[in-house]
C-alpha positions in Angstrom: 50.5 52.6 64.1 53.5 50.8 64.0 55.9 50.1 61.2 54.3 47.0 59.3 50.9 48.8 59.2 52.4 51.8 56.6 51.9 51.2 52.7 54.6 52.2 50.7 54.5 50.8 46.8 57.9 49.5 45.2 59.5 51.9 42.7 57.8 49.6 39.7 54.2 50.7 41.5 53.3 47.2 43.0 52.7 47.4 47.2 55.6 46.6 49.7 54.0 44.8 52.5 56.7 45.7 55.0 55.6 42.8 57.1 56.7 40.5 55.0 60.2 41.4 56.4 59.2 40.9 59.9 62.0 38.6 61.3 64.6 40.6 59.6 66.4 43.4 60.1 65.8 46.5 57.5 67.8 49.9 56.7 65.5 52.2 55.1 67.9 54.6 53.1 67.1 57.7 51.1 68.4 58.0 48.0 69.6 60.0 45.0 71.5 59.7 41.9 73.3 62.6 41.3 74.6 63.2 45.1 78.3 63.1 46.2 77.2 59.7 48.3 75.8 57.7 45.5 78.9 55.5 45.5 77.3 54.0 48.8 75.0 52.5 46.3 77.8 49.8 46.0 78.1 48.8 49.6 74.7 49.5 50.0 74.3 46.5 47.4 77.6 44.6 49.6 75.4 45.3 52.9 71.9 43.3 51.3 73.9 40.6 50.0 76.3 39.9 53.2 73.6 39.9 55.1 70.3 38.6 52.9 69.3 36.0 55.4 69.1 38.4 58.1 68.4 41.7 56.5 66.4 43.5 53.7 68.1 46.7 52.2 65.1 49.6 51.1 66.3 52.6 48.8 63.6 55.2 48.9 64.6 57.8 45.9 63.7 61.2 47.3 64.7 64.9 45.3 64.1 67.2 48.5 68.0 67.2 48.8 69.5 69.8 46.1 67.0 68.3 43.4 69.5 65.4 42.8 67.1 62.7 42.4 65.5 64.0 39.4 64.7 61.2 37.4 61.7 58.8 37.0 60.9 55.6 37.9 62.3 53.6 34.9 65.5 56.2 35.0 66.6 55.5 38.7 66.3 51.7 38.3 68.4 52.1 34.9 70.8 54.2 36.6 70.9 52.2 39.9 71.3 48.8 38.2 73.5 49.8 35.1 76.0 51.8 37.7 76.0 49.9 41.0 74.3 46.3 40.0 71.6 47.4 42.2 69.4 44.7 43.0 67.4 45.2 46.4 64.1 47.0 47.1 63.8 50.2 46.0 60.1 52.3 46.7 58.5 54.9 44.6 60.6 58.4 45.0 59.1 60.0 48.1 59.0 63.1 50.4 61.1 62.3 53.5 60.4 65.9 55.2 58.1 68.7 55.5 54.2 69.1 54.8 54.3 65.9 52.1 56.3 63.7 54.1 55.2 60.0 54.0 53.7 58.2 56.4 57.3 55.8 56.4 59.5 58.8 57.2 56.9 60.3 59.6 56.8 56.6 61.2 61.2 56.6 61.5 61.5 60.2 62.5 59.0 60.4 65.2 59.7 59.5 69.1 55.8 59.3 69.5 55.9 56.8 66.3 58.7 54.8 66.7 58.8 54.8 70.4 62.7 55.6 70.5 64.4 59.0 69.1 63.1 61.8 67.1 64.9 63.0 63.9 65.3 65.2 60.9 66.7 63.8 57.5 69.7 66.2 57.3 70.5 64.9 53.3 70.7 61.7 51.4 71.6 58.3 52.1 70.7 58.8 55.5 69.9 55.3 57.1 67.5 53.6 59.5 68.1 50.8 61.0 64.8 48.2 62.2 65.0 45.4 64.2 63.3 42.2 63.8 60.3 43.1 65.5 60.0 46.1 63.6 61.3 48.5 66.3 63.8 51.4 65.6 67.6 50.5 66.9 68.7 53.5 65.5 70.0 56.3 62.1 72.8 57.7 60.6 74.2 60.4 58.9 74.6 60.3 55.4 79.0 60.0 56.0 78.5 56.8 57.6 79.3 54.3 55.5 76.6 51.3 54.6 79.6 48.5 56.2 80.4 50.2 59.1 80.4 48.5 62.1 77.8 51.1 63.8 75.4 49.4 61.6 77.2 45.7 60.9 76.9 45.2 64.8 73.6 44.7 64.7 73.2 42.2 61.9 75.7 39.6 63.1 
């Protein structure tokens, strides 16, 4: 399988066809509302419009990390576009670990999937970046910001 063949909807319900981004970068981020990094929200929104020729920004909302993403649909775009001015693709709120985690996360954490590293998603607003071809380059932690250069490198 690889990464344009997973279904994922958007967080208003309606299908994401991820290859419709093929050509472009994309950082898949999970993300919450009520965590100490939802400030990254802003340069997350920075990051998508710097580079919105050459890259597509995806939140994916997620409450395995201290329950902080509690809210529903209509309440995390609210809060994401009332706080931050949020205005790339978010998907429906989603396990990114353990027995329920979606086919996406099993996809960007999997050697044997993604062909590159395996990982764990330590907390939220940790980030995956795709290349153009729709192969992992690489993650990051949740403290690196969306604008650093680990991740700007890439997209230039």
């Amino acid at each position: 399988m690889n990464l344009y063949d997973i279904k994922i909807d958007s967080l208003q319900g309606k299908p994401i066809k991820l290859l419709d981004f093929k050509n472009k970068y994309i950082l898949f981020v999970n993300v919450a509302s009520k965590c100490g990094f939802t400030p990254q929200y802003k340069d997350l929104e920075t990051l998508s419009k710097t580079y919105k020729d050459n890259l597509i920004v995806i939140g994916v909302p997620c409450n395995q990390f201290g329950k902080q993403e509690p809210g529903k649909a209509d309440e995390i775009t609210e809060f994401c576009q009332v706080n931050y001015g949020v205005s790339f693709l978010m998907t429906e709120k989603i396990d990114v670990r353990g027995e329920n985690q979606h086919p996406l996360y099993t996809w960007l954490t999997s050697k044997k999937m993604n062909g590159k590293k395996s990982s764990s998603v330590k907390w939220n607003f940790q980030k995956y970046l795709v290349d153009k071809e729709g192969k992992l380059i690489d993650y990051y932690f949740s403290i690196t910001k969306p604008l650093s250069k680990k991740i700007t490198k890439h997209l230039k």
